[in-house]
C-alpha positions as CSV (number, residue, x, y, z in Angstrom):
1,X,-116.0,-124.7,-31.9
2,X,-115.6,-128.3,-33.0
3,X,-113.5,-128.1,-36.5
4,X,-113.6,-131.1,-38.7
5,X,-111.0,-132.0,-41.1
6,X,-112.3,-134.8,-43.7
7,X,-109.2,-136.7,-45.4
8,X,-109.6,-137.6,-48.7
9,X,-108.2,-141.0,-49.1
10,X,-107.7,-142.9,-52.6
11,X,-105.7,-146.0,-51.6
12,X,-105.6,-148.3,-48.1
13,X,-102.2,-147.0,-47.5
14,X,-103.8,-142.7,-47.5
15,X,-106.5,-144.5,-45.0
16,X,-104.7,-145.8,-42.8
17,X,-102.2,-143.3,-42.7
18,X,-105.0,-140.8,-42.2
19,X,-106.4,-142.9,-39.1
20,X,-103.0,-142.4,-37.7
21,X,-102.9,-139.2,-38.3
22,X,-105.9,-138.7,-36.0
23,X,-108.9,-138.6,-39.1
24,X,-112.7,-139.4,-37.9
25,X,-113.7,-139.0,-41.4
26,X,-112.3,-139.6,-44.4
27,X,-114.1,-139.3,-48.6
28,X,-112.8,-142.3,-49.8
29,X,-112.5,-142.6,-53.5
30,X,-109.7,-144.0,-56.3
31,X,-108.0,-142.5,-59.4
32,X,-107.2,-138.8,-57.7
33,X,-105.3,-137.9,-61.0
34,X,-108.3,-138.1,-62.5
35,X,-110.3,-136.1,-60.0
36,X,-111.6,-139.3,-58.4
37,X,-114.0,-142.4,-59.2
38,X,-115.5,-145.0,-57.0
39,X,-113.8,-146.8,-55.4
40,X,-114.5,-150.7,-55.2
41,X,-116.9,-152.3,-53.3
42,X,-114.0,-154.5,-52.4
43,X,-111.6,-151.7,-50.3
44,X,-115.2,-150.3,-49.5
45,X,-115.7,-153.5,-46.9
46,X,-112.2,-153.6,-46.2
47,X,-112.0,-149.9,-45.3
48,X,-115.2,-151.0,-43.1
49,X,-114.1,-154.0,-41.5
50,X,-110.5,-152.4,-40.5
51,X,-111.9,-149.0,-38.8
52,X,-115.2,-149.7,-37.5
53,X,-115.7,-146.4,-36.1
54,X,-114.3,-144.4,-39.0
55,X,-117.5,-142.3,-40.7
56,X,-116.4,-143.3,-44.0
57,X,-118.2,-140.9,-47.3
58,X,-117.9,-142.9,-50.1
59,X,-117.3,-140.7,-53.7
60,X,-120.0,-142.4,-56.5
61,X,-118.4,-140.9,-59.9
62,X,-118.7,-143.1,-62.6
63,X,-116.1,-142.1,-65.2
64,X,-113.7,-139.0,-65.4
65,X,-114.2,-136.0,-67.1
66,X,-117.5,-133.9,-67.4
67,X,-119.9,-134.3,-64.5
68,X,-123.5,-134.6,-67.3
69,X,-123.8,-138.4,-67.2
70,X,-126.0,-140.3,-69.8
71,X,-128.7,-142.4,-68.4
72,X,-126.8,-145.4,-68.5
73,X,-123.9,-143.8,-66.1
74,X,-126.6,-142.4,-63.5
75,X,-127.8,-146.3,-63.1
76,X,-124.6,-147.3,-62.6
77,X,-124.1,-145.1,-59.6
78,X,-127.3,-145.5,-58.4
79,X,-126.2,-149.3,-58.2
80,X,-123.0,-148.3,-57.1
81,X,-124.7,-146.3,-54.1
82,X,-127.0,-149.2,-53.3
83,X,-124.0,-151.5,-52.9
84,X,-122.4,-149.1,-51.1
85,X,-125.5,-148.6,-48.2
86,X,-124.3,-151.3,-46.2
87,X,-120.5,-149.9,-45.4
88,X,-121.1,-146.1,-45.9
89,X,-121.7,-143.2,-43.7
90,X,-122.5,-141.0,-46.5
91,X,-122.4,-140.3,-50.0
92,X,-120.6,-137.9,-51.7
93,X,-121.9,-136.8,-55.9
94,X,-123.0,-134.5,-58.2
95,X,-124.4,-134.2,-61.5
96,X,-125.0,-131.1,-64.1
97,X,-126.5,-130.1,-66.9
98,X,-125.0,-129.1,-70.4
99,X,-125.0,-125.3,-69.5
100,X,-124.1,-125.5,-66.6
101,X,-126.8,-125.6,-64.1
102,X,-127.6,-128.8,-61.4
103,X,-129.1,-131.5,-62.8
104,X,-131.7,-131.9,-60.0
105,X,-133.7,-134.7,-61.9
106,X,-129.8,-136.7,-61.6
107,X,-129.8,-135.6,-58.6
108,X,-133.0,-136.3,-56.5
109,X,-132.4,-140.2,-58.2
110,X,-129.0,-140.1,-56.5
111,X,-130.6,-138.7,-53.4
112,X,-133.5,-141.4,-53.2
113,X,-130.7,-144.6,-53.9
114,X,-128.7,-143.3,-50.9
115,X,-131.6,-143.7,-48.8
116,X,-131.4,-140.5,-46.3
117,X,-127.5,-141.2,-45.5
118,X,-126.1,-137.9,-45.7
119,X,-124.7,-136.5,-49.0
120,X,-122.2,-134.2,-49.8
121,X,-122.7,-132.2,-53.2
122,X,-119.0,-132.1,-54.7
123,X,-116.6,-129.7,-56.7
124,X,-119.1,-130.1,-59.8
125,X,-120.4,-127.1,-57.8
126,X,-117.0,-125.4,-59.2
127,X,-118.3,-125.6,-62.7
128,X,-122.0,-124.1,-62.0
129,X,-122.5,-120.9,-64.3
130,X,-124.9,-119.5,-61.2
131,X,-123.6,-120.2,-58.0
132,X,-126.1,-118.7,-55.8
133,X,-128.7,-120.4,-57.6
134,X,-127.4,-124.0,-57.4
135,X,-126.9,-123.0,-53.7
136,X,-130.1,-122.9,-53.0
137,X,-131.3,-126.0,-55.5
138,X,-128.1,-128.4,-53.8
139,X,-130.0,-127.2,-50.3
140,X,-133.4,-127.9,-51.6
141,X,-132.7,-131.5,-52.5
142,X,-131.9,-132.0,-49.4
143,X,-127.9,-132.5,-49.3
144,X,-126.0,-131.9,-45.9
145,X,-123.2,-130.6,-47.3
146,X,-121.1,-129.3,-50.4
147,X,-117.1,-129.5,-51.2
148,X,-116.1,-126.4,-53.1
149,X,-113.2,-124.5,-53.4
150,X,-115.3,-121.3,-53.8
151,X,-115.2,-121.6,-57.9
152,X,-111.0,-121.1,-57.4
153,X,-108.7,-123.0,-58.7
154,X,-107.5,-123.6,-54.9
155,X,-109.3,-122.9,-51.4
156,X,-107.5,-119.9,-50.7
157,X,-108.0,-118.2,-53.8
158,X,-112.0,-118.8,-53.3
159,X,-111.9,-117.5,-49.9
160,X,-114.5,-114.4,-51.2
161,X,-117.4,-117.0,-52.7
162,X,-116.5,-119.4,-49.9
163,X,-117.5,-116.6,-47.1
164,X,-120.2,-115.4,-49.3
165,X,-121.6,-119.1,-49.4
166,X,-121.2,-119.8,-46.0
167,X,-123.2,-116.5,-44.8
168,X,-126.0,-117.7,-47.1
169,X,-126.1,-121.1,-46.1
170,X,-126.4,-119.8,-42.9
171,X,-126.8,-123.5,-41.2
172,X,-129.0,-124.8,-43.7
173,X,-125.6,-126.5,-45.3
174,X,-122.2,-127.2,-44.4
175,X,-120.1,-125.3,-47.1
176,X,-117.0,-127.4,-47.0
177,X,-113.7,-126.1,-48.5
178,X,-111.4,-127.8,-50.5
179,X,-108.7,-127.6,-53.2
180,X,-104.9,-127.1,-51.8
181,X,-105.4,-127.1,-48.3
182,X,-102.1,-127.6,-45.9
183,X,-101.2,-127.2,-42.4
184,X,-100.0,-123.6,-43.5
185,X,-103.1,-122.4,-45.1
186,X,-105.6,-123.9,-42.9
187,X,-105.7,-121.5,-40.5
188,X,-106.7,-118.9,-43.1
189,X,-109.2,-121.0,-44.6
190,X,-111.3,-121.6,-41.9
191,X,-110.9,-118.2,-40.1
192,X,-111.5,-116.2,-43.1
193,X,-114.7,-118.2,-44.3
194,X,-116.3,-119.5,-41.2
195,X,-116.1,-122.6,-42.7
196,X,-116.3,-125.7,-39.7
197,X,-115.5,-128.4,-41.8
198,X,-112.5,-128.6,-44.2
199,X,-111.3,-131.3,-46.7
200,X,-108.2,-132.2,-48.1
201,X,-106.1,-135.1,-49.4
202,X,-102.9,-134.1,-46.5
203,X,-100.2,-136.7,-49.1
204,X,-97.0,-136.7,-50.1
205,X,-96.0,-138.7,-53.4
206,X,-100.2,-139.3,-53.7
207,X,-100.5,-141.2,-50.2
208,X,-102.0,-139.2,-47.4
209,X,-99.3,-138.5,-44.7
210,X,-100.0,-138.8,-41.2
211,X,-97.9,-135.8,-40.3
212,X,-99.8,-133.5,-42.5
213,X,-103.2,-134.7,-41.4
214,X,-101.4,-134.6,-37.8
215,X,-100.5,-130.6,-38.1
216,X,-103.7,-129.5,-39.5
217,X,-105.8,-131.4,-36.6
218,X,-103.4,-129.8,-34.0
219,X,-104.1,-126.2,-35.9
220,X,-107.8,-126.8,-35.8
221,X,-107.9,-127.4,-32.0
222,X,-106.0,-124.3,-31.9
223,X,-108.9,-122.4,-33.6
């Protein structure tokens, strides 16, 4: 089995030290501490024109907080996406409604801006009152992948939804875990799960660290 680990970068100094560390893919975003935004189409093209054959996924979030955006904040992204097309891989959003529930109207807009690039549905999924439900709706609008830490605080502790999601997925979608995960948890993550993709940031201080995303590549070829 072919194990991915996606870095999740936030700065040029967590990409590059993630390339070093070994990383083929990498969610590039800003502002962690606020659960990340999107990043400028500035260190988009840079990010580009530095790694050519880094798959680079490209977070479109445009504010912090709650993930039920106003009409004006879905346009945005969707002209953030459209800006993004000619540098990204793939797209990584996800939009709700008041109770709870995906927002699939939000959503299949998103979808149609980013043009049949892949998209990952992200950790808004952690907020979803019915998460079998918005399973199957994220898999219905057509989305490749989804970043959850199995409704946990951290990966580890979600390891029952995360196996659960996986099994129903069942290679329809990539369930994707994330939240906390190390080079001494990863093992468990994926082994416990059957997850075959994994995502983390890998930093020390907020700047990815080569010898984390080092260790949890090694453990991965391990698996």
């Amino acid at each position: 089995m072919n194990y991915l680990f996606e870095a999740c970068t936030a700065n040029l100094a967590s990409v590059e030290e993630a390339v070093s560390g070994g990383a083929k893919r990498i969610e590039l975003c800003t502002a962690l501490p606020l659960g990340g935004l999107t990043p400028s189409i500035g260190m988009l093209k840079s990010v580009r024109e530095r790694y050519p054959q880094l798959t680079i996924h490209v977070l479109i979030r445009a504010r912090e907080g709650d993930f039920v955006y106003r009409e004006d904040e879905t346009a945005v992204m969707e002209r953030d996406i459209e800006e993004a097309l000619p540098y990204a891989d793939g797209f990584v959003f996800g939009a709700l409604l008041p109770q709870g529930d995906i927002d699939t109207r939000t959503m299949s807009r998103l979808m149609s801006a980013a043009n049949g690039k892949p998209v990952t549905f992200h950790r808004a999924f952690d907020e979803c009152r019915h998460p079998i439900e918005s399973l199957e709706q994220i898999i219905d609008l057509g989305c490749q992948r989804l970043l959850t830490s199995g409704q946990q605080p951290t990966a580890v502790e979600g390891i029952p939804l995360l196996r659960h999601l996986t099994t129903l997925a069942s290679g329809r979608l990539i369930v994707m875990p994330g939240s906390g995960v190390n080079e001494q948890n990863v093992r468990q993550i994926i082994e416990e799960t059957g997850a075959v993709e994994i995502h983390g940031s890998a930093s020390s201080q907020g700047v990815t660290d080569r010898e984390k995303v080092r260790k949890i590549l090694d453990t991965l070829s391990q698996l």
